[in-house]
Each structure stands twice: as C-alpha cells, then as structure tokens.
PLY file of the C-alpha trace (Angstrom):
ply
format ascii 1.0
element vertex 247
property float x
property float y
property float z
element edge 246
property int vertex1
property int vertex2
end_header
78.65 123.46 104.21
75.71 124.38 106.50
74.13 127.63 105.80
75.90 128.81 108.82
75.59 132.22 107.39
72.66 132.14 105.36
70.71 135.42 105.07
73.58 137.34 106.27
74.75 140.34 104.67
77.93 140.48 105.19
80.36 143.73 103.88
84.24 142.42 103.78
87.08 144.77 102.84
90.63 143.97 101.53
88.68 141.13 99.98
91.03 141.06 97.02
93.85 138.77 98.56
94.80 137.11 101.72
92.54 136.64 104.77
89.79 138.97 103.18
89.41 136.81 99.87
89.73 133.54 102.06
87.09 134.99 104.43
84.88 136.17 101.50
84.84 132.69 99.68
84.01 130.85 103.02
81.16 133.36 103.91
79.97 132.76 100.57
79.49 129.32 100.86
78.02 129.34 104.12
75.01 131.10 102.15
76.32 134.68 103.14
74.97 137.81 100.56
78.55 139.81 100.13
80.02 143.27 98.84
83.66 143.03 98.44
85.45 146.13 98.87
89.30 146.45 97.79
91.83 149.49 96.48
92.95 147.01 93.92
89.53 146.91 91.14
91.29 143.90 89.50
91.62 141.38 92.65
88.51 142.59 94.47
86.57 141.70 91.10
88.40 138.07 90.68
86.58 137.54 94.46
83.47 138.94 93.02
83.88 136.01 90.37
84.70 133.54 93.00
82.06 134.27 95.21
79.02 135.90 93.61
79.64 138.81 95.86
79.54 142.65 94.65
82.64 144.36 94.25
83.71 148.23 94.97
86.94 149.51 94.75
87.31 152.26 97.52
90.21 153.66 99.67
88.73 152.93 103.27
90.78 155.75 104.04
88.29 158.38 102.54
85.35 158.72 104.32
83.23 160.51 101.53
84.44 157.27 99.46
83.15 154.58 102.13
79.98 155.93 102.77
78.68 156.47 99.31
80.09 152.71 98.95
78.26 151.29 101.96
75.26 153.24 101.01
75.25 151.21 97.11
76.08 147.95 99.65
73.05 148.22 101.89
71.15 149.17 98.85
72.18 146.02 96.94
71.59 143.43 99.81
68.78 145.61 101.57
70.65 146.16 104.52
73.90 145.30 106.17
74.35 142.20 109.37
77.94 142.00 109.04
81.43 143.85 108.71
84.99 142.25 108.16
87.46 145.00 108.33
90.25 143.04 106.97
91.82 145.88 104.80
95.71 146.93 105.86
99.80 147.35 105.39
102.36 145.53 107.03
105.53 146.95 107.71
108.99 145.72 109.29
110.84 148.83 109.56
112.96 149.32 112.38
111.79 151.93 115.34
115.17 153.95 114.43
114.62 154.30 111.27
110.99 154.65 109.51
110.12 157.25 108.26
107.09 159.48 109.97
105.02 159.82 106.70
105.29 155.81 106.36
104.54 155.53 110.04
101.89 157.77 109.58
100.22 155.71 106.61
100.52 152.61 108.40
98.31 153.62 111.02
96.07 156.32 108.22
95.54 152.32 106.78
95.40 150.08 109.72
93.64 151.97 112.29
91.62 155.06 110.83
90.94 152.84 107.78
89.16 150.88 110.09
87.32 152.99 112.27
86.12 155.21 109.00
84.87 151.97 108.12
83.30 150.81 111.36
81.65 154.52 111.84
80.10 154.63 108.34
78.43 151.11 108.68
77.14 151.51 111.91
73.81 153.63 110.41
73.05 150.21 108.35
74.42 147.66 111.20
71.93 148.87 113.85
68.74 148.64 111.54
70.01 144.61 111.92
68.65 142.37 114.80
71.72 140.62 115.15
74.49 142.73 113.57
78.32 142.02 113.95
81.41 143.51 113.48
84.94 141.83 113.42
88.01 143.88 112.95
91.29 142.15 112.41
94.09 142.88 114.80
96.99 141.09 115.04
99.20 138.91 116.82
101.83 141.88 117.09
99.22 143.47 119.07
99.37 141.10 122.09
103.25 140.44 121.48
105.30 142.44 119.47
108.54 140.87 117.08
111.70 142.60 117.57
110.92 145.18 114.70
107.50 146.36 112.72
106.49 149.19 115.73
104.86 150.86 113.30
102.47 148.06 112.67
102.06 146.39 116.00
101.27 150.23 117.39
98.62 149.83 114.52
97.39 146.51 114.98
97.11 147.61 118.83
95.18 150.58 118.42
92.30 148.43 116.05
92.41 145.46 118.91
91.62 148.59 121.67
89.41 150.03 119.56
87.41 146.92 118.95
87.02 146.56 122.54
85.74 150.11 123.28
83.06 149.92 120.36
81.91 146.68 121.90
81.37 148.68 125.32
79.81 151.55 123.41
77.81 149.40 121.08
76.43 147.53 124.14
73.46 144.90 122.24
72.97 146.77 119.39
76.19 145.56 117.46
78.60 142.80 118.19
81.98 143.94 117.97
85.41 141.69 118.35
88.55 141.46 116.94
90.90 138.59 115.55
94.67 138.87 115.80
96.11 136.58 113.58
100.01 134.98 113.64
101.95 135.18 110.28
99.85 134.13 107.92
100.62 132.86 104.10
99.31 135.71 102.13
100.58 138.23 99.41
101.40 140.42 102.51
103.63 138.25 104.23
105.49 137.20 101.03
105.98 140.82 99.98
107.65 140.93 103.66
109.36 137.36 103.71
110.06 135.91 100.27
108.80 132.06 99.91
111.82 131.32 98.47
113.52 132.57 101.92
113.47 129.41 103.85
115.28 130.41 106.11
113.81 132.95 107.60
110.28 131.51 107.34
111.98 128.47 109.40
112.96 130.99 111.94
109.32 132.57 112.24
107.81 129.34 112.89
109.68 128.12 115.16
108.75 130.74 117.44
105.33 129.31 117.53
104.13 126.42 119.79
102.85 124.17 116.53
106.09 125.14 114.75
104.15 126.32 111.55
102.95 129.30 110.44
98.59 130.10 109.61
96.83 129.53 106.98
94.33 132.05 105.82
91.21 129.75 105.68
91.99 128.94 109.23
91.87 132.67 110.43
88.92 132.91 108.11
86.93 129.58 110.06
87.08 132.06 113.29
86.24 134.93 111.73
83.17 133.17 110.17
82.36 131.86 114.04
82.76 135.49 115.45
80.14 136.52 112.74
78.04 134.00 113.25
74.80 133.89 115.31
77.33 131.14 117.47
78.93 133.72 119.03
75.76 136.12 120.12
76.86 135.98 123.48
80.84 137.13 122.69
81.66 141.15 122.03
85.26 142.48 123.00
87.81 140.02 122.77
90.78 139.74 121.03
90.98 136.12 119.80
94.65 134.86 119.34
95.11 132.67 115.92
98.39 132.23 115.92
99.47 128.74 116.26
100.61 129.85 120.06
103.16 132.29 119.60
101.02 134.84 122.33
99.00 132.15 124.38
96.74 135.33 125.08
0 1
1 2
2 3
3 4
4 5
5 6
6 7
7 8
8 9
9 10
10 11
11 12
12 13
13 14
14 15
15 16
16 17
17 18
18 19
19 20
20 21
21 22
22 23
23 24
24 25
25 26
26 27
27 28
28 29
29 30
30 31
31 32
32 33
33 34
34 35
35 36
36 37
37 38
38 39
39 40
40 41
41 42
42 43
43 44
44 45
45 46
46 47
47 48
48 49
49 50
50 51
51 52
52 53
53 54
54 55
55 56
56 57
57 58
58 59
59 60
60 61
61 62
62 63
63 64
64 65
65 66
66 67
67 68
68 69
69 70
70 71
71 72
72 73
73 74
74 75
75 76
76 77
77 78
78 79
79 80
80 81
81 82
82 83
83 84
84 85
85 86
86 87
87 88
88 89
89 90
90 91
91 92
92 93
93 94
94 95
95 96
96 97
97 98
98 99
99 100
100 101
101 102
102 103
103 104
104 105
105 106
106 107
107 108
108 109
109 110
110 111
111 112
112 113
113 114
114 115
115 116
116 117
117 118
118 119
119 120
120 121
121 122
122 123
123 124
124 125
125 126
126 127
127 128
128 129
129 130
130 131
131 132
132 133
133 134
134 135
135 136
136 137
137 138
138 139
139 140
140 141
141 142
142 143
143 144
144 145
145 146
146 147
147 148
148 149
149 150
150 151
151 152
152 153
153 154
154 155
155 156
156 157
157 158
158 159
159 160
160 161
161 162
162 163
163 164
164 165
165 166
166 167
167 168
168 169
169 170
170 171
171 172
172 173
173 174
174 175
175 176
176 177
177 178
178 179
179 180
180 181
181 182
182 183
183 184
184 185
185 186
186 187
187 188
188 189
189 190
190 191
191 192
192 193
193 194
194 195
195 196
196 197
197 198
198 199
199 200
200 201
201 202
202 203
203 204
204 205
205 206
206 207
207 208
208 209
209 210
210 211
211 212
212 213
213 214
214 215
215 216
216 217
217 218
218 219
219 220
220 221
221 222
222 223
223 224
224 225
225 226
226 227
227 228
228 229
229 230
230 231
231 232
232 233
233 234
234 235
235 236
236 237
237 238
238 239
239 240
240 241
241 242
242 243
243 244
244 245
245 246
C-alpha cells in the first residue's frame, strides 16, 4: 500500500458487511483514521477489529442519533475529511405489489438515511481543506432490472442528490456518487441465494464481462473518489458494474 489516504479522517457507514467493511479495511490500510458506523453493534465492531477504526452503532435514519455520533467521531479523530455513505436495503418487490410502508422504508434507508447523514457531517467536513463525500448509488439508478422500483427510485434519488450537493457545495466539499452492479455481499445473497446458480448465471450474463463485482473492486473507486486524486471530480455518477449501464 501507499499511504494514499494517510491523514485522512474518513467516517464510513454500513461498515459492518459488504462494500462498507471492504471499503473500511482498504481505507485503513491506505493509512486512513476511521469511525465505523453500523445498526448491527456486532459486525460494525468485527470491522473495528479488522481495521483499528472506531465503531458506533446508530440508525442513520435518526437525526438526533447521527449527530451526537458524528460529534464523538470528529472528537475522536479531531475532525472529519471524509464520508462513505454506504449504509442501505435492497429490495426486489414487484411495482404491483409492495407494500407502501416497505416502499416507504426503502427510501426512509436509502435516501433520507443518506442525506441525514450528509447534512449532519457537513459542520465537521467544511472545517477540512480538502473534504469529500461519496454516496453510493447504484447501477439500478442509471438502468433499472425488470423489478426492485422501490430501490432503483431510491438509489436514483441518492445519485441526484449527490449531484445537487456537489453544485451547492461548490469547493468547499467534494461530493460524488458510485453506482455499483450486483455485487457479492450479504445483501445480494439475502436477495439471490449462492446456492441459486441459476439465477446468478442469468444476472451476469447481462453484463458486458459476464461476471458479477466484487466488493473490493467498488471499494478501489471509492478509495480514488476520496482521494486527493480526484480533487478536480465532484458530481458524477461513476458506473462499476462490469458494463451492464455503459453510463
């Protein structure tokens, strides 16, 4: 490794599994300070153990919650550079039939989860000379599957939302989102069994490499997005997704 993120203080959420735990262990050894937030206290602390980083288990979802969390964060590390809002639900219902309160929670999760988060940082990100944020989307947000509207309505809302903080934000704070293809984490298996063959077959055939992502892979761009590399790039929506969208 090479420091890449050395000095940075970097806040990561859902950093109990999946592309938040991959992200949190690469950060780490690229010399990154961390706090790890997660709902689940158990996984969130296994990353602490992994990494060295602080863990808090918090609902983003409450604001009162976040900010007293972010507060013990920017206390810990004396000050904030970074924020990975990786935290969220997936969901494959069909348009017909989900119900309103799940539809409802999906985006309470995905998309308010996310801007509480964003909102309550920003007070510690602009005290940094060269603060980021990156906020994962998704792939359903540039290309939706033939079910999940819930989710890619969601995913779509944090990818817009990324882009109008960035134009809001201006120099002051980086902001950019990631929209990843299906990726092999908890999430997706909880959706799509391993054991299900078949159907993971089917998914990856609908992308150009005929595979789906791996979470360290979706964690290498995150880690470039916030990185002092990318001081120049706020706004996008970068695709990695083995070219299922070609956005």
């Amino acid at each position: 490794m090479t420091g890449r993120l050395a000095g940075r203080r970097i806040v990561i959420t859902g950093a109990g599994s999946g592309i938040g735990r991959a992200s949190a262990n690469l950060f780490a050894a690229e010399g990154a300070q961390l706090a790890l937030l997660d709902l689940d206290e158990k996984a969130v602390k296994a990353t602490s153990e992994e990494t060295g980083g602080e863990a808090f288990a918090v609902d983003i979802t409450n604001a009162e919650q976040v900010k007293a969390v972010l507060a013990q964060a920017a206390t810990a590390m004396s000050g904030i550079d970074g924020l990975l809002n990786s935290a969220g639900i997936a969901a494959l219902e069909p348009f017909g039939s989900i119900d309103p309160d799940r539809w409802r929670r999906i985006l309470e999760v995905n998309l308010t989860g996310t801007f509480i988060m964003c909102q309550s940082a920003l007070v510690h990100l602009r005290q940094s000379p060269n603060a980021a944020i990156v906020n994962l989307a998704s792939g359903q947000a540039l290309l939706p599957s033939l079910t999940g509207s819930a989710y890619a309505a969601s995913k779509a809302g944090v990818m817009m939302f990324t882009k109008a903080i960035a134009l809001e934000l201006g120099g002051s704070v980086r902001a950019n989102a990631v929209c990843p293809g299906t990726t092999l984490t908890p999430m997706t298996d909880g959706l799509v069994s391993p054991d299900d063959t078949v159907t993971r077959e089917r998914m990856a055939s609908l992308y150009a490499m005929k595979r789906l992502v791996d979470p360290k892979e979706v964690a290498a761009s995150i880690l470039f997005l916030m990185s002092d590399e990318a001081s120049a790039i706020t706004g996008i929506a970068m695709a990695v997704d083995g070219g299922r969208t070609f956005h």
